[in-house]
N, C-alpha and C positions, 0 to 999 in steps of 0.2 A: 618466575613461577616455580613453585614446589615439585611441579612434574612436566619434563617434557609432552612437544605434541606427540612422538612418536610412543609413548605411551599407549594414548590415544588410539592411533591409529593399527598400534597390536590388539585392540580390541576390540577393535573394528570386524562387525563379521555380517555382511551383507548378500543375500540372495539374488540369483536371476530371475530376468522373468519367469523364465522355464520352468524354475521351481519353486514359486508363488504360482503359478498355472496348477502343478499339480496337488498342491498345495490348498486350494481356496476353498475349502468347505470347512476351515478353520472354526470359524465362527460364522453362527445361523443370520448376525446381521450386518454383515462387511460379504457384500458383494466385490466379484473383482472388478468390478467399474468403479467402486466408493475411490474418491480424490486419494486417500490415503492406504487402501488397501495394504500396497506393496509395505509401507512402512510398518503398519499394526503387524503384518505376518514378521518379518524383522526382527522389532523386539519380541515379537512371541515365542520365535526361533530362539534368542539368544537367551531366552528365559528373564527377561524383564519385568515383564506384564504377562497374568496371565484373565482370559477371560474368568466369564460368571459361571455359576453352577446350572443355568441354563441353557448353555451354549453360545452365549452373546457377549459381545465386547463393551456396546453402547459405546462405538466412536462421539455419540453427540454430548454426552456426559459430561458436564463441564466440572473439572477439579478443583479441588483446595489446594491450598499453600503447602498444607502438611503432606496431602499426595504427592504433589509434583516434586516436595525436594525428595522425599522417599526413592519416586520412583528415577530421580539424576542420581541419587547416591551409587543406588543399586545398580545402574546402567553403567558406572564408571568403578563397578568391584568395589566399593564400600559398603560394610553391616556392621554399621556402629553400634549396633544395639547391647552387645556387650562390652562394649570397651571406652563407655563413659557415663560419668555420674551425671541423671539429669537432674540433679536437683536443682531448682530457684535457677534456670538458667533466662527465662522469661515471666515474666507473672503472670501469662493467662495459660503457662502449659504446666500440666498438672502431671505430678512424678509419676501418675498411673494409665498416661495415654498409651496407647499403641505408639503417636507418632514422637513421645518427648523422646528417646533416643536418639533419633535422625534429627530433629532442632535443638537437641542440643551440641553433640556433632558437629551439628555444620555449623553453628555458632563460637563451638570452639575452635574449627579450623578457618573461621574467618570467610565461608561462605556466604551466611546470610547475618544480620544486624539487626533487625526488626523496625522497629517504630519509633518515635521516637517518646514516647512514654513509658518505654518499657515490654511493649506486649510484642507479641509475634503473628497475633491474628490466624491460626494455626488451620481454622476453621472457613476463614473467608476464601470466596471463590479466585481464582490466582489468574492473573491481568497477563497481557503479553510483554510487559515488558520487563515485570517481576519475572517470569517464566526463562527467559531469555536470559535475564541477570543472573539466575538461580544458576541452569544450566553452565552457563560459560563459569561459572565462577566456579562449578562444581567439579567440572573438565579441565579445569586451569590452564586454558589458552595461551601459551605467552606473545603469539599476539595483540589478544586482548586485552593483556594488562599494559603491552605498550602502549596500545591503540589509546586506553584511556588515559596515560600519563601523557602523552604527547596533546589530547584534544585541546583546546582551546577555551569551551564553553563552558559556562557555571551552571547550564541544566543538565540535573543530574542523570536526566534520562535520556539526554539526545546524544552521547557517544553511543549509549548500548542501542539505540535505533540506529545509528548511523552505521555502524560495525557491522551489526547485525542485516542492514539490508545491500551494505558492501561484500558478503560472504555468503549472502543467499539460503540464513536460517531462518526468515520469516515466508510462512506459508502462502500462498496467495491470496485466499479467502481472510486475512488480515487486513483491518482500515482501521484501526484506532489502534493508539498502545495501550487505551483502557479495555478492551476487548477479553473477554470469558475466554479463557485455553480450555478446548474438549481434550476427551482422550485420543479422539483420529489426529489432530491439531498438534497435540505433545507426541505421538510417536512421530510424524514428521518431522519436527524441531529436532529429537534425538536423533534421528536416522540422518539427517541434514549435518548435526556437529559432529557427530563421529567419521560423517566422512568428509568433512574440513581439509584440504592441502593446503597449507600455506604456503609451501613453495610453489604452487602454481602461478600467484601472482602476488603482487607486492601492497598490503592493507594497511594506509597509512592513512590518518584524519586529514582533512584540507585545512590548510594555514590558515583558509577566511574562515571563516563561522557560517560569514553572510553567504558563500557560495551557493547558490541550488542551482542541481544538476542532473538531473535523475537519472539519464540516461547514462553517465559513469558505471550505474550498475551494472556492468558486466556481463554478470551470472545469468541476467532476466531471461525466462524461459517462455517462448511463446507458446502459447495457446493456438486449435487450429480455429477456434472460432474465442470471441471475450467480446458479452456486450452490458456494459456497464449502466445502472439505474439511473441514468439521468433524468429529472425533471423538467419537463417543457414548457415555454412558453413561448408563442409567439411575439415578435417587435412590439406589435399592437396588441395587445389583450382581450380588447374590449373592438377590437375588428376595426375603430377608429384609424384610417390609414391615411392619417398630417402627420402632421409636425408636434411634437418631434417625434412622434413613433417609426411613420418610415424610412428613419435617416437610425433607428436608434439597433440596428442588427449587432453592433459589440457589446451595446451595454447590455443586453437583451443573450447574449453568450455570455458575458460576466456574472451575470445574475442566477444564471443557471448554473453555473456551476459555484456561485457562494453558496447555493442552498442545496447542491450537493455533497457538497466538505461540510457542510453545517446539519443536515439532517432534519432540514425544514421543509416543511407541506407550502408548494409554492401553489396556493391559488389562483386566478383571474384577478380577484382585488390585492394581491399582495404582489403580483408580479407586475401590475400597472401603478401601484405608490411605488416601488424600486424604481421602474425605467422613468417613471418623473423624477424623483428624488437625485438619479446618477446622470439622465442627462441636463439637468438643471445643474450640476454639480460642475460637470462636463465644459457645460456652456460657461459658468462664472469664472474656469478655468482658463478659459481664451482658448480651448482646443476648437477643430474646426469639426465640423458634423461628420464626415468623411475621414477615419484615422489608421495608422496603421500601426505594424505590430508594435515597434520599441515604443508607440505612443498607449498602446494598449497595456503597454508594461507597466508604463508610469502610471496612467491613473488606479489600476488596478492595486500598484506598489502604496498610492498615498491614497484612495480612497477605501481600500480593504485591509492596508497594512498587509500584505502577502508580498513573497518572494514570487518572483515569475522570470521564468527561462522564456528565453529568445529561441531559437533555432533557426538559421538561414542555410541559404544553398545547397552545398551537398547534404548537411546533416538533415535537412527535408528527405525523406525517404518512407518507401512504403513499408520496409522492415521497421525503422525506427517509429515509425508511428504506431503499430503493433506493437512495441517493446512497451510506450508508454503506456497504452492503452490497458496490455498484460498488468501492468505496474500498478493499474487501477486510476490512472490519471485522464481525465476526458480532456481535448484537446482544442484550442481555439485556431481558425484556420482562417485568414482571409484569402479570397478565392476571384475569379472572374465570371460574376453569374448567367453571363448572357451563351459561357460556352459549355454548360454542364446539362441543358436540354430537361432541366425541371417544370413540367407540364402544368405546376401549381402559379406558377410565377406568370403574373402580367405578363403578354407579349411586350421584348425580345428577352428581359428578364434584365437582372439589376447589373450595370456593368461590372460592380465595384460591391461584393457581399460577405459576412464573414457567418459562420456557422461552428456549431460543438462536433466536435470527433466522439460516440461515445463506444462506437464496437466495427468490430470487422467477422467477418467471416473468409474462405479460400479466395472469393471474387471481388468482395463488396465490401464499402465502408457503410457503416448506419450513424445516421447524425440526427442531431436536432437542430433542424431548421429554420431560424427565428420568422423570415422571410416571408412564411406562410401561415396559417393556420394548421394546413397537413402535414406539417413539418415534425412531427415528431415521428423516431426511428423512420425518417426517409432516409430511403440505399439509393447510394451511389456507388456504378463501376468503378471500383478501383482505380483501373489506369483513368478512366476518363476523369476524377473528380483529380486525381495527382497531379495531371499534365494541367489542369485548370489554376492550380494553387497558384496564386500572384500576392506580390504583398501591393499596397495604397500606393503607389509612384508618381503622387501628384496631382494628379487627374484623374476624372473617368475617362476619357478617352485613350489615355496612354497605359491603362492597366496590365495589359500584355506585355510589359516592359520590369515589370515587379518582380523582384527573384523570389525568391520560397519560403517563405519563411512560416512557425506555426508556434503556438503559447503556451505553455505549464505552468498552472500556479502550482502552490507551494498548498498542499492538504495536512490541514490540521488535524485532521482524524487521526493521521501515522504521529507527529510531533506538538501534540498539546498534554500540557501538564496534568492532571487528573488527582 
């Protein structure tokens, strides 16, 4: 890289709470409860950004291409504005914009590239994972240009995802790499990379590709409460409680969560053609009605094409399930339902049941419970739904025999091409 991190890091100039507290009437629409507060005051401090002429920042404001490189230049002490010819550097940026200095710039330092026809798109709204490339490239990380000569993979965008959420610059309210950067959104990202140590830990690509692991992330910051949009459906849809719906509680957790990585309106009649569709699917497969997790792995791997983590024994944990959860991941759980004392469920309840992790709070986990009809955001005590967690051990009768185990697929929101 052209410039060390310590660079970087001498320019780094970050506030206390203490003084962001005395601080907060900054701007008339960044409360200091907004998610990003402390960050907007930040670069407001370091003279980055400055608000509007009416007292307001508009964190919700979502930027251009030509903002966001503007405002990495500037955050890392470059004002190219006089010290290069923009002319013909792009053909859609015109030698009399405000922003053709900063694109051209950064095009001649090998920042940004553009398109590949030619244009630069100067005007389009700037995606998280443009946003993130821009920045690092504009800071010149030399991690991250290891990180990407060592990856592995020929998608172009899954090292800078993958770096990026090994280093803890993606914001939490992030789920897609296509996703709109606001202005509260970009001063996090900034305030996140400037304060990068890479000597704190060692940020190196995984040798497999195939690996997913999420819980590697490290960084991930818990939330005291995170309850994630999942869509519900109970086993039965249609309240019909045979076969195969009351045998069908995973596919029925499956489904619910393809059509929340996918961002589809799950109905009554779309979520009963699934649960036929997958346990038909299921059954041609020679799986048995009753499965457990690594078997949940497989069909989910061959009928969704998705990556899914396992989790057993000790990695079961009530931190760890929170980290996911933080992570924006809802969580598939097979459990012993005759010991978690849900009033919905037929007397004694099902021995052998699996349900969605999709939020917790300080005491309580909330799930979607296929099991019932009232199963959606039903809470269960924490410790008591934890100590219940059993994986399928063969039988129903021997279920309290199952060690711990729970499921993350692989969300294409964060790693789909766009």
């Amino acid at each position: 890289m052209k410039r060390l991190l310590s660079t970087i890091l001498t320019f780094l100039t970050l506030f206390s709470s203490t003084a962001f507290a005395e601080n907060n009437s900054v701007y008339l629409d960044v409360s200091p409860d907004n998610l990003y507060a402390s960050a907007i005051h930040s670069i407001t401090e370091q003279g980055i950004v400055q608000g509007y002429d009416d007292g307001t920042y508009k964190p919700e404001r979502v930027l251009t291409r030509s903002e966001l490189l503007k405002i990495a230049l500037e955050s890392f002490g470059k004002d190219p504005i006089t010290s290069i010819n923009s002319d013909n550097c792009f053909s859609d940026v015109s030698t009399d914009s405000w922003a053709s200095g900063y694109i051209c710039f950064a095009k001649q330092e090998g920042y940004v590239h553009g398109y590949g026809d030619g244009t630069f798109g100067p005007n389009n709204s700037v995606k998280l994972v443009e946003a993130l490339k821009i920045i690092m490239e504009v800071y010149e990380l030399e991690s991250y240009e290891s990180f990407l000569n060592e990856s592995l993979t020929d998608v172009w965008y899954k090292p800078i995802i993958d770096f990026s959420m090994k280093t803890d610059f993606v914001p939490l309210d992030f789920f897609r790499v296509d996703q709109d950067v606001n202005r509260g959104q970009m001063a996090e990202m900034i305030v996140r990379v400037q304060n990068f140590n890479p000597s704190e830990k060692e940020i190196r690509p995984s040798q497999n590709p195939e690996i997913f692991d999420p819980l590697n992330n490290e960084s991930t910051e818990l939330t005291e409460t995170k309850q994630l949009n999942v869509q519900f459906t109970a086993q039965a849809p249609t309240q019909k409680w045979v076969i195969p719906y009351d045998e069908a509680c995973e596919e029925a957790s499956m489904i619910m969560i393809d059509y929340y990585h996918n961002e589809k309106p799950l109905t009554t009649e779309s979520a009963d053609s699934e649960i036929l569709a997958l346990t038909g699917w299921v059954a041609d497969q020679g799986y048995a009605v009753d499965v457990g997790a690594f078997e949940m792995q497989k069909i989910t791997a061959e009928y969704y094409g998705k990556k899914v983590k396992v989790y057993t024994g000790d990695e079961v944990t009530i931190e760890n399930i929170k980290k996911l959860i933080s992570m924006g991941y809802p969580i598939i759980v097979p459990f012993a339902g005759q010991q978690v004392g849900n009033k919905n469920y037929i007397y004694p309840g099902p021995p052998y049941h699996v349900l969605v992790l999709t939020g917790y709070d300080e005491n309580n986990f909330y799930t979607n419970d296929p099991g019932t009809q009232f199963g959606q955001n039903y809470i269960y005590d924490q410790q008591l739904f934890f100590d219940a967690i059993h994986d399928w051990a063969g039988s129903k009768s021997n279920v309290l025999e199952g060690q711990k185990a729970m499921l993350v697929i692989e969300d294409n929101k964060i790693l789909k091409r766009y």
